[in-house]
C-alpha positions as a Markdown table, in Angstrom:
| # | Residue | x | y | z |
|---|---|---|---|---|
| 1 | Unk | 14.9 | -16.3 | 16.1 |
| 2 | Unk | 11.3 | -16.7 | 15.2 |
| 3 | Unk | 10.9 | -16.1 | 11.3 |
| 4 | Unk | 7.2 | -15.8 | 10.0 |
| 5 | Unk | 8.0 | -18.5 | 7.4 |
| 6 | Unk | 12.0 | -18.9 | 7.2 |
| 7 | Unk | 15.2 | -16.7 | 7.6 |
| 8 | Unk | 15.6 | -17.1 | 3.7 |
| 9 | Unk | 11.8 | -16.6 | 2.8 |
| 10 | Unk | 11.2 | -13.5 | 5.5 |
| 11 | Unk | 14.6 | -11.8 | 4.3 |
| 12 | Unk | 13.4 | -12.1 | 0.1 |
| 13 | Unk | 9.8 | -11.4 | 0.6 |
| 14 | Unk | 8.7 | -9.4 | 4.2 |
| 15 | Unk | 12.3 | -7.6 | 4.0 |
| 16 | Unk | 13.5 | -7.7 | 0.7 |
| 17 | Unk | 11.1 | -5.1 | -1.0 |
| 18 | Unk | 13.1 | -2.3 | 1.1 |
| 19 | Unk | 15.9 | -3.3 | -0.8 |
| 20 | Unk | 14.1 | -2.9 | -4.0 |
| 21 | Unk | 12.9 | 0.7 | -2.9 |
| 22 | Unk | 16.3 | 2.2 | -2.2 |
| 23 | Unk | 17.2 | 0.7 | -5.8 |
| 24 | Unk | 14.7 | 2.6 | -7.3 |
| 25 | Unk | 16.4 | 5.9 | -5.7 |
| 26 | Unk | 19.8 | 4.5 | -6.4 |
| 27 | Unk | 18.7 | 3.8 | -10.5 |
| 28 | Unk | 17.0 | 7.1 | -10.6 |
| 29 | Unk | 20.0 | 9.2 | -9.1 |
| 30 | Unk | 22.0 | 7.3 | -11.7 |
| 31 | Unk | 20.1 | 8.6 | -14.4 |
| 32 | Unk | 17.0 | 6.2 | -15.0 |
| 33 | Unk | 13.8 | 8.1 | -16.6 |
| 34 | Unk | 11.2 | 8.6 | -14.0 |
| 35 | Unk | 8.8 | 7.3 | -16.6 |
| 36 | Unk | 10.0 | 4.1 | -16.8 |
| 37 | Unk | 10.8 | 3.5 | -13.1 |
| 38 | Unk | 7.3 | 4.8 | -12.5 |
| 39 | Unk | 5.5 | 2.3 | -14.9 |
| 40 | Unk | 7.9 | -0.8 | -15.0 |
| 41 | Unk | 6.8 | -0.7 | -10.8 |
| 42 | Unk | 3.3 | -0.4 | -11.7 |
| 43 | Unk | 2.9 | -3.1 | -14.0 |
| 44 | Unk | 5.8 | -5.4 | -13.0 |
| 45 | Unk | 4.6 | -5.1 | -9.0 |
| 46 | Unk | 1.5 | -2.7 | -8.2 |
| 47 | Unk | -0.7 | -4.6 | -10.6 |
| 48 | Unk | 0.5 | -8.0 | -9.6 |
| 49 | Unk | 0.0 | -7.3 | -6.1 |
| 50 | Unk | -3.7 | -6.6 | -6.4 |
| 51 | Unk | -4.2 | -10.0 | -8.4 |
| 52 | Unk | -3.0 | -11.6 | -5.8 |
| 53 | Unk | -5.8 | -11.0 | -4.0 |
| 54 | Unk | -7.7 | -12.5 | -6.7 |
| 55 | Unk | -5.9 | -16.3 | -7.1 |
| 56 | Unk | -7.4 | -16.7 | -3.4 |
| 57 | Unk | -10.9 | -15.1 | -3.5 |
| 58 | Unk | -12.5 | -14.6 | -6.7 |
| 59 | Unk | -11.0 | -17.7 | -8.6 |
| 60 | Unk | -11.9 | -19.9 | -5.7 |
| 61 | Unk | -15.3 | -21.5 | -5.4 |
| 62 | Unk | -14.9 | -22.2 | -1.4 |
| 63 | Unk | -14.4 | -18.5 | -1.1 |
| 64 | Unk | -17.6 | -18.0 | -2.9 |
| 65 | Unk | -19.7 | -20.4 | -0.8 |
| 66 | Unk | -18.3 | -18.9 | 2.6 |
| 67 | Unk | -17.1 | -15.5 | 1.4 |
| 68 | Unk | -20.0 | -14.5 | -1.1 |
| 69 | Unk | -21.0 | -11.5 | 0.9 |
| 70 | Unk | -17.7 | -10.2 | 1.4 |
| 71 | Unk | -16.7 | -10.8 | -2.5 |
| 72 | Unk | -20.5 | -9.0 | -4.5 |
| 73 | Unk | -19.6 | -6.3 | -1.7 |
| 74 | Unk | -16.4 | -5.8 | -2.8 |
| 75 | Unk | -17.7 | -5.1 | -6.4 |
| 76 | Unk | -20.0 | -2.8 | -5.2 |
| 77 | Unk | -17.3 | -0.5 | -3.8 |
| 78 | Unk | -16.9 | 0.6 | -7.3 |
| 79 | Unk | -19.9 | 2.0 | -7.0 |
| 80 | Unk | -18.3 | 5.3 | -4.9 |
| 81 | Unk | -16.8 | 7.2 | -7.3 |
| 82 | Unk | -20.1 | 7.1 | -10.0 |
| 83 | Unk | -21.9 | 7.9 | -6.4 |
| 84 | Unk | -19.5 | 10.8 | -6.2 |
| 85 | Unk | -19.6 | 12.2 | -9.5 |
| 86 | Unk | -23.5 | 12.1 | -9.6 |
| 87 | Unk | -23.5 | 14.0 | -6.4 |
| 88 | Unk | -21.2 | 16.7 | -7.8 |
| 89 | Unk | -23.6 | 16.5 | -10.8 |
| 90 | Unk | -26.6 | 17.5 | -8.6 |
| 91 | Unk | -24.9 | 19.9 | -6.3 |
| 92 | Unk | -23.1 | 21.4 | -9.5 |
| 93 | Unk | -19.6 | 21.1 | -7.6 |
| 94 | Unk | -16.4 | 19.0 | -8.1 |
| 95 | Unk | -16.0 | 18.8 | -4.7 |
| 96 | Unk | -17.8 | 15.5 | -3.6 |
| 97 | Unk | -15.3 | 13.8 | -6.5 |
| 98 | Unk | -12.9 | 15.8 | -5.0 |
| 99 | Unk | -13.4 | 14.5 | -1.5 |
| 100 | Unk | -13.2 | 10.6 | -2.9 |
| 101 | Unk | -10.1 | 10.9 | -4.5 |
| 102 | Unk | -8.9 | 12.6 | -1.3 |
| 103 | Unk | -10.1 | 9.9 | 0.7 |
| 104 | Unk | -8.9 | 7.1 | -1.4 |
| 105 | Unk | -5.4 | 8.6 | -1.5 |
| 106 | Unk | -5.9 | 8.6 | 2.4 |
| 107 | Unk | -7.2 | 5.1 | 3.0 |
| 108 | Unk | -4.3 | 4.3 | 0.2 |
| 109 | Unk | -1.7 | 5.2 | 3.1 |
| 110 | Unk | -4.1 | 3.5 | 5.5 |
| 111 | Unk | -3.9 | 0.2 | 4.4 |
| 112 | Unk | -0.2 | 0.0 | 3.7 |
| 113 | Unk | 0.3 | 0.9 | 7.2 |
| 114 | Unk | -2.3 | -2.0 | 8.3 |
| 115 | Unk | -0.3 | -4.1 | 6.6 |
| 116 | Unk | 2.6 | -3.4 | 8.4 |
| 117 | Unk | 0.7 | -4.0 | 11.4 |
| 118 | Unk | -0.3 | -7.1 | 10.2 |
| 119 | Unk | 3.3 | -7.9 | 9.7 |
| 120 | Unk | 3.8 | -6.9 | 13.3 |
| 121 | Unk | 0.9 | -9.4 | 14.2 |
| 122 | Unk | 2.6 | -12.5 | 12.4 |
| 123 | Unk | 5.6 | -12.0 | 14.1 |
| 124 | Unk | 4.3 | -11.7 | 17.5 |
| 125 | Unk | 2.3 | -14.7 | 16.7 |
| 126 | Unk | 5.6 | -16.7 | 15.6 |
| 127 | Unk | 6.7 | -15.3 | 19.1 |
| 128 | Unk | 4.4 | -17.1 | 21.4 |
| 129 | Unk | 3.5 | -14.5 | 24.4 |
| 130 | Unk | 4.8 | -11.1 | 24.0 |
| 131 | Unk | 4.3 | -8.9 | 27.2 |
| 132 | Unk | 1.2 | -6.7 | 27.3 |
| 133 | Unk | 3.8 | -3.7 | 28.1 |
| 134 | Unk | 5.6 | -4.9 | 24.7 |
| 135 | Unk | 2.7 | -4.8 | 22.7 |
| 136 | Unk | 1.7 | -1.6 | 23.6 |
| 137 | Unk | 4.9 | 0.0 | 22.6 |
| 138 | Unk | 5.7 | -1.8 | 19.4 |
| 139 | Unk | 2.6 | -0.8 | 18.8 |
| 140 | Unk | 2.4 | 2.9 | 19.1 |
| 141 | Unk | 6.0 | 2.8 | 17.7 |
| 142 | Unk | 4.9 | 1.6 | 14.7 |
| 143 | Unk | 1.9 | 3.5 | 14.2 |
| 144 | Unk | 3.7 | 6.8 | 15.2 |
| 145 | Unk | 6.7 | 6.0 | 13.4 |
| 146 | Unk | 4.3 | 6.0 | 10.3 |
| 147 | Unk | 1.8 | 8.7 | 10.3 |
| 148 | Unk | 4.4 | 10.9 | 11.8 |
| 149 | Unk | 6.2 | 11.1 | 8.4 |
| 150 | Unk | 2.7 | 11.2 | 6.5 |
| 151 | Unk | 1.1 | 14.3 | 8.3 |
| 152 | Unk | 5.1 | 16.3 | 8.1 |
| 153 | Unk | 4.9 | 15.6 | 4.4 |
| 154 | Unk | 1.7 | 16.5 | 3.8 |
| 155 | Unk | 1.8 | 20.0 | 6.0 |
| 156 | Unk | 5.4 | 20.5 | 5.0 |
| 157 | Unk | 5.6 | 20.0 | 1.1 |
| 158 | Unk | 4.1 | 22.7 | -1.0 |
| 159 | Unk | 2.6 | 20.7 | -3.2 |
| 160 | Unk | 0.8 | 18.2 | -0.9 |
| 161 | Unk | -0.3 | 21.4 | 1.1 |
| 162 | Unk | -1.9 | 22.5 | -2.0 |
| 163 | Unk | -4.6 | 19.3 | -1.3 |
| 164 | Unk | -5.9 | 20.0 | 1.9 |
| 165 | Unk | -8.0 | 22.9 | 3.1 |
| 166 | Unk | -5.8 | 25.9 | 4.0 |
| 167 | Unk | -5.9 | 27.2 | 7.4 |
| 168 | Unk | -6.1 | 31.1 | 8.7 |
| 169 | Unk | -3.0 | 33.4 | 8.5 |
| 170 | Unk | -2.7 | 33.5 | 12.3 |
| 171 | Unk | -2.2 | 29.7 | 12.6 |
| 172 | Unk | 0.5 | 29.2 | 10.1 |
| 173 | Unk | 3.0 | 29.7 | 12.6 |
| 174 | Unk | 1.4 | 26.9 | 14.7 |
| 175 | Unk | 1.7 | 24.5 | 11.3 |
| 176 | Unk | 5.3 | 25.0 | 11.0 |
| 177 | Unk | 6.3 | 24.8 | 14.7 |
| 178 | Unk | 4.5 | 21.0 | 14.2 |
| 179 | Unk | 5.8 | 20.2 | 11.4 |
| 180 | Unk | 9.5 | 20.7 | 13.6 |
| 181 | Unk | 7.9 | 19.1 | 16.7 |
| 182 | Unk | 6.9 | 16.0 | 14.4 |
| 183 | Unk | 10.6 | 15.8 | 13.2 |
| 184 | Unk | 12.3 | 16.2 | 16.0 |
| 185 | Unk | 9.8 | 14.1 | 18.0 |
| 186 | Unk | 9.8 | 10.8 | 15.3 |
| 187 | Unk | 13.7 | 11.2 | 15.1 |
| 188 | Unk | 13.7 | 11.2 | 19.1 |
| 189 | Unk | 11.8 | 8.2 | 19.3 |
| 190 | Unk | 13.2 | 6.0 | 16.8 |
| 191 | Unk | 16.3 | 6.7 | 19.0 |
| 192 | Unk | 15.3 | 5.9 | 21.9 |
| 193 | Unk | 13.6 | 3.0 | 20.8 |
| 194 | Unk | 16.8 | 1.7 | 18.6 |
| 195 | Unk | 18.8 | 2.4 | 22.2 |
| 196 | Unk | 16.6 | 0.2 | 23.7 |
| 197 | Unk | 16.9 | -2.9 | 21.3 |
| 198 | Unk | 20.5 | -2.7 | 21.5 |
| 199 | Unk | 20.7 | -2.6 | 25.3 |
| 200 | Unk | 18.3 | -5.8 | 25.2 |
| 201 | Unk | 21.4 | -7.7 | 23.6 |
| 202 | Unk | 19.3 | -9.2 | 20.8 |
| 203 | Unk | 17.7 | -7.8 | 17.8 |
| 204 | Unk | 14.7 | -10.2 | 16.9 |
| 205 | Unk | 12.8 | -11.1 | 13.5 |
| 206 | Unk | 10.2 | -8.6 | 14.7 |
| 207 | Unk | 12.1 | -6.0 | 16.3 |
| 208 | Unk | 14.3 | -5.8 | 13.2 |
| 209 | Unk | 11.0 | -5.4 | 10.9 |
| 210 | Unk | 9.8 | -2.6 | 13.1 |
| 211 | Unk | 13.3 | -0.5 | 12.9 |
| 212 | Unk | 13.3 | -1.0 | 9.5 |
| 213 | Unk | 9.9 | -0.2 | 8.3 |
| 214 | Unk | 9.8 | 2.8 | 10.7 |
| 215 | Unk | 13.1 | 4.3 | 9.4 |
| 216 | Unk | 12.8 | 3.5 | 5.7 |
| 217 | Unk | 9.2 | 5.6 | 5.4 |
| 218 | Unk | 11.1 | 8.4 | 7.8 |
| 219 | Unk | 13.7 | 8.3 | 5.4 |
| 220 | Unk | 11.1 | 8.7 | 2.4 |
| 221 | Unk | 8.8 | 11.1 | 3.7 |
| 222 | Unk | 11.5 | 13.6 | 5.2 |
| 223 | Unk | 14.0 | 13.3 | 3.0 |
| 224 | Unk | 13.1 | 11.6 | -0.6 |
| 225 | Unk | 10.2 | 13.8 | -0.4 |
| 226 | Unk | 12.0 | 16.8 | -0.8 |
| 227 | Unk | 13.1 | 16.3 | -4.5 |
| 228 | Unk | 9.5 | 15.6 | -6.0 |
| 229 | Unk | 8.3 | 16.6 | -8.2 |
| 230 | Unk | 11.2 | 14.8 | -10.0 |
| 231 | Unk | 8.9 | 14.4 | -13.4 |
| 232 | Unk | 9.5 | 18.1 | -14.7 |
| 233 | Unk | 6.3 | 19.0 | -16.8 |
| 234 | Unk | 4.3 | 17.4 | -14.1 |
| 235 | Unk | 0.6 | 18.3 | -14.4 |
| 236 | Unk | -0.9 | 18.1 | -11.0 |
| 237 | Unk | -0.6 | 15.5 | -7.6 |
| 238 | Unk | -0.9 | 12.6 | -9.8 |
| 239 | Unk | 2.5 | 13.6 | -11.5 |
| 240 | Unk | 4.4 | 15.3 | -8.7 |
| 241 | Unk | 5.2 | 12.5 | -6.8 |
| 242 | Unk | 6.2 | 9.1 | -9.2 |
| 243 | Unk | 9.2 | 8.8 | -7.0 |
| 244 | Unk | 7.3 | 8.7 | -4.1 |
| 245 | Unk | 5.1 | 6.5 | -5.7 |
| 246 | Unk | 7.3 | 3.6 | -6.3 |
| 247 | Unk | 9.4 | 4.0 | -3.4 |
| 248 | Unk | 6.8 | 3.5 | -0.9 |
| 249 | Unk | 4.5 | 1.0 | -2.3 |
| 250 | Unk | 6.7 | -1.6 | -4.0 |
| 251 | Unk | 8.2 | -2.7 | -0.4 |
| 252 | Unk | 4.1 | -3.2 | 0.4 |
| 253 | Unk | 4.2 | -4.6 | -3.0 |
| 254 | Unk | 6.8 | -7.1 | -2.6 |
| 255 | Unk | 5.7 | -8.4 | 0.9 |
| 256 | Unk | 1.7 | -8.9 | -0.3 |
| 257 | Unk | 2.8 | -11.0 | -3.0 |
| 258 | Unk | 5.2 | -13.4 | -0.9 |
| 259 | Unk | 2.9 | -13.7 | 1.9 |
| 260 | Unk | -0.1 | -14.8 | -0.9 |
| 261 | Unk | 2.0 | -16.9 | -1.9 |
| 262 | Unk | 3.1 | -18.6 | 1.1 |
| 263 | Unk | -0.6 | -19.0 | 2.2 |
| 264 | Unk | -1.8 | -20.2 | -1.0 |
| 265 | Unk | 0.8 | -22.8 | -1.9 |
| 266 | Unk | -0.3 | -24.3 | 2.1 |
| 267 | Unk | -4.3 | -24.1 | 1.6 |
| 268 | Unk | -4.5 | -25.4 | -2.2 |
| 269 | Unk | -1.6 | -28.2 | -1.6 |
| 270 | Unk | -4.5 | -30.7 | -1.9 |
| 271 | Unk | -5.0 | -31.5 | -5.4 |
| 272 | Unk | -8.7 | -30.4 | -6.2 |
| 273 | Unk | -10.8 | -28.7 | -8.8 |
| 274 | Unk | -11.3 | -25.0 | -9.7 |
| 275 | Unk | -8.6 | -22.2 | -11.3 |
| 276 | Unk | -7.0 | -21.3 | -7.9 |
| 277 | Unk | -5.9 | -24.5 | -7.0 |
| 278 | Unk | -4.4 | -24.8 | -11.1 |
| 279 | Unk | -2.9 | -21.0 | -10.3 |
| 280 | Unk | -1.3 | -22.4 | -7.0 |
| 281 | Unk | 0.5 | -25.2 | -7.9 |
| 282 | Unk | 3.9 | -23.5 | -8.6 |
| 283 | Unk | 5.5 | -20.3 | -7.8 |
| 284 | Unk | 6.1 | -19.7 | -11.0 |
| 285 | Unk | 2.3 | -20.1 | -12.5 |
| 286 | Unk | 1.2 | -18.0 | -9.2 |
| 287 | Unk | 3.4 | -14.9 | -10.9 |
| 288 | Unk | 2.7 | -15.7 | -13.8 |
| 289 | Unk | -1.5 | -15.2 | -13.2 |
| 290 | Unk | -0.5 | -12.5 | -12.0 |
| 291 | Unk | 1.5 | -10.9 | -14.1 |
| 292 | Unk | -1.5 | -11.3 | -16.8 |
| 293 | Unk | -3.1 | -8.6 | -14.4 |
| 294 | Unk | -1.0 | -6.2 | -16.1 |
| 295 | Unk | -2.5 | -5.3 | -19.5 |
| 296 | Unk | -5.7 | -4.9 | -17.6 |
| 297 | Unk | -3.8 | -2.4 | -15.0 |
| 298 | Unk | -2.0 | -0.9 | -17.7 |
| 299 | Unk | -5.6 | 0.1 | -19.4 |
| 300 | Unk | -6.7 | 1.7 | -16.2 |
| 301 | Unk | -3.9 | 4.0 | -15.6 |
| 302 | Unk | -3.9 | 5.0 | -19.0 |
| 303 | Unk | -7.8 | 5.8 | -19.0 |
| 304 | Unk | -7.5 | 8.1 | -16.1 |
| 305 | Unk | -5.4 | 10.6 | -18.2 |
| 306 | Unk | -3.5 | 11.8 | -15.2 |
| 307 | Unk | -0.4 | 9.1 | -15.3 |
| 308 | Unk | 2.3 | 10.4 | -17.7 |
| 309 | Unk | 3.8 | 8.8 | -20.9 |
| 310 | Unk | 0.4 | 7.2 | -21.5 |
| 311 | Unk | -2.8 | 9.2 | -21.6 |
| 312 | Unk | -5.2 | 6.9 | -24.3 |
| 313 | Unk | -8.2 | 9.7 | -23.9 |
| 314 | Unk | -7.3 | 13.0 | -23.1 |
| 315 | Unk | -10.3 | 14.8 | -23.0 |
| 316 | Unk | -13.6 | 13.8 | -23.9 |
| 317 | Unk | -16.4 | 12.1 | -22.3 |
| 318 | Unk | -19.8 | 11.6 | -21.5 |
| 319 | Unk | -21.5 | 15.1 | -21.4 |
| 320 | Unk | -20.0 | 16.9 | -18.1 |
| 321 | Unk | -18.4 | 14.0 | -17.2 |
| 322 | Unk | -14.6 | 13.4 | -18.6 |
| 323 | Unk | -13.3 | 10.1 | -19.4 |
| 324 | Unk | -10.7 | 11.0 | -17.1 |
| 325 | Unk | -13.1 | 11.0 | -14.3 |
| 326 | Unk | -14.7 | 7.7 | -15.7 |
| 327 | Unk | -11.1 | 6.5 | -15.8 |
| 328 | Unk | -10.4 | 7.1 | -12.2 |
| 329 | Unk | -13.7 | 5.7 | -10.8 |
| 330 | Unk | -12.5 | 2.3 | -12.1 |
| 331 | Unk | -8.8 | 2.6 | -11.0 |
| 332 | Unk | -10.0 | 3.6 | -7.4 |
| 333 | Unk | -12.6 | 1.7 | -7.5 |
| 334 | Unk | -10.6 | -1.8 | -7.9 |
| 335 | Unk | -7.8 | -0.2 | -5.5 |
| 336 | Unk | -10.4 | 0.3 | -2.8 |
| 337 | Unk | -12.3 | -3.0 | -3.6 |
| 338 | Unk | -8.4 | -4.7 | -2.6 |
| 339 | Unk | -8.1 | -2.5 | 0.4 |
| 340 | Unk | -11.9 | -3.9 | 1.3 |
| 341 | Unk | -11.1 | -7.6 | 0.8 |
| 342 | Unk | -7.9 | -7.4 | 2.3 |
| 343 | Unk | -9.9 | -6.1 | 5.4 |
| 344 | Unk | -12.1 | -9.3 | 5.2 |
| 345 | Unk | -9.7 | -12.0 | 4.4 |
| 346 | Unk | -6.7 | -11.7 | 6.9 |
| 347 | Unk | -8.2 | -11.9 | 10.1 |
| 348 | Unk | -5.9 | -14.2 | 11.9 |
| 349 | Unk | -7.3 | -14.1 | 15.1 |
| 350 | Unk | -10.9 | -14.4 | 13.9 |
| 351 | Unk | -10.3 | -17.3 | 11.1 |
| 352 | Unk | -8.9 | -20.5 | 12.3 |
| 353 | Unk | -8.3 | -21.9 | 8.7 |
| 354 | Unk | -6.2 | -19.3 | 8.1 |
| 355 | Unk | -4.3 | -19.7 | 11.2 |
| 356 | Unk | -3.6 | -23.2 | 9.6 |
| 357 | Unk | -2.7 | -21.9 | 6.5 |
| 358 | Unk | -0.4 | -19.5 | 7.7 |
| 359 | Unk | 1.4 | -22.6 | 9.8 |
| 360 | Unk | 0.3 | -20.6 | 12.8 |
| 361 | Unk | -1.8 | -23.3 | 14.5 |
């Protein structure tokens, strides 16, 4: 059995965050608020998650002398959503912000399922050789297995049909047949591939990962999906899915977090100057830096005015443009500045010191 870091570690960090997701269902069908569900995974696991990123970029001065491109260019990216407003500003249209909250709520689902590749990638790498054949078809499965679910929810729910561009009378008939040829087509293939495993006679580390991502964001998207929008005065997309919300990002969440931690606490075991190696030296101060993310988090959400139960603005603004819109340039903006870094700064193949840190070479 080839673990990424140890049976113990992989099961509590790279598996354990499922667990955490179907409590969130299980504490909401018991009668927890939405509301607090929604914000205590925001601040307690979203927020730290992003900082993360931080303890081994920003607060480390090797990271600045090698990475400096890669980190001012990460700042810029919250430069996009002023660069959309003033376009809708000139054209007199909403729809160029329109189209980058679209696309940041795209590349949101994008990078989650990256990292699941990338999860894919460790194990295979813990694995020694894995048959070109092998690769191929854990790699389509996963892929499959999670855009499937994504396009089905977004075609099939009415609400997340309400965000894309509607399509001719004529064709509707062709949407629904795919939405049934994308369920019964997943479902078909995560049988056949679950047959397959179990005639093999062993389920590995990696195989495991793959059943279990695939099926729990089936599960989510097919099923869970079906009861939003839980939140009953919900105001728009922002609102309509909190359940959703939580559910699929905190196993993402959950994983990020151990796997920074696991790297970080090999690369800064060298006592040496600077705040990452201070925020490193214990698994408890690494959470901790984290978890002073929050307030800062916390700030954002509430300045977009579309997150319920905490709305510090709404209304007002800068001429035409809301503080709402202001609001959600800086809470895309540092979301797509961590899907950017986290492009840079995990490439196994490409960086050999990380190889080393990740007790891969």
């Amino acid at each position: 059995m080839s673990w990424i870091v140890s049976r113990e570690f992989d099961l509590a960090w790279f598996f354990g965050g499922s667990l955490l997701s179907l409590a969130a269902l299980a504490l909401f069908g018991a009668g927890v608020p939405i509301l607090i569900l929604w914000w205590v995974w925001l601040l307690v696991f979203d927020g730290p998650h992003i900082a993360a990123a931080f303890t081994r970029t920003y607060l480390d001065p090797d990271e600045w002398r090698q990475r400096r491109g890669v980190l001012v260019r990460g700042l810029a990216v919250f430069a996009l959503g002023p660069a959309a407003i003033v376009a809708g500003l000139v054209l007199g249209s909403d729809l160029p912000f329109q189209l980058f909250l679209g696309g940041a709520t795209l590349y949101a689902w994008y990078h989650i399922v990256r990292q699941h590749y990338g999860f894919l990638a460790l194990y295979r790498a813990r694995d020694g050789a894995v048959p070109p054949l092998e690769r191929r078809l854990e790699t389509l499965f996963l892929y499959i297995g999670l855009w499937a679910p994504y396009v089905a929810f977004v075609l099939g729910h009415p609400r997340a049909r309400r965000l894309v561009p509607p399509i001719p009378e004529a064709l509707r008939v062709v949407e629904a047949a795919l939405g049934v040829v994308i369920v019964v087509g997943w479902l078909v293939m995560l049988g056949l591939f679950g047959a397959r495993t179990i005639a093999r006679g062993q389920v590995s580390p990696r195989t495991a990962y793959l059943l279990l991502t695939v099926a729990l964001y089936g599960a989510i998207y097919f099923v869970i999906a079906r009861l939003e929008p839980v939140y009953g005065t919900s105001r728009g997309p922002d609102e309509d899915f909190l359940l959703l919300s939580v559910m699929i990002t905190v196993f993402h969440n959950v994983q990020y977090l151990g796997l920074v931690w696991f790297h970080n606490r090999n690369r800064y075991a060298e006592p040496r100057a600077g705040p990452a190696w201070w925020v490193n030296q214990s698994l408890a101060r690494f959470l901790g830096a984290c978890a002073l993310f929050a307030p800062v988090y916390w700030l954002l959400a509430c300045w977009t005015d579309v997150f319920p139960g905490c709305r510090i603005f709404d209304g007002g603004g800068l001429g035409s443009v809301t503080a709402g819109q202001i609001g959600l340039c800086l809470w895309w903006g540092l979301a797509l500045q961590h899907y950017y870094l986290d492009q840079k700064i995990w490439r196994v193949s490409r960086d050999s010191a990380l190889k080393r840190h990740l007790r891969l070479a």
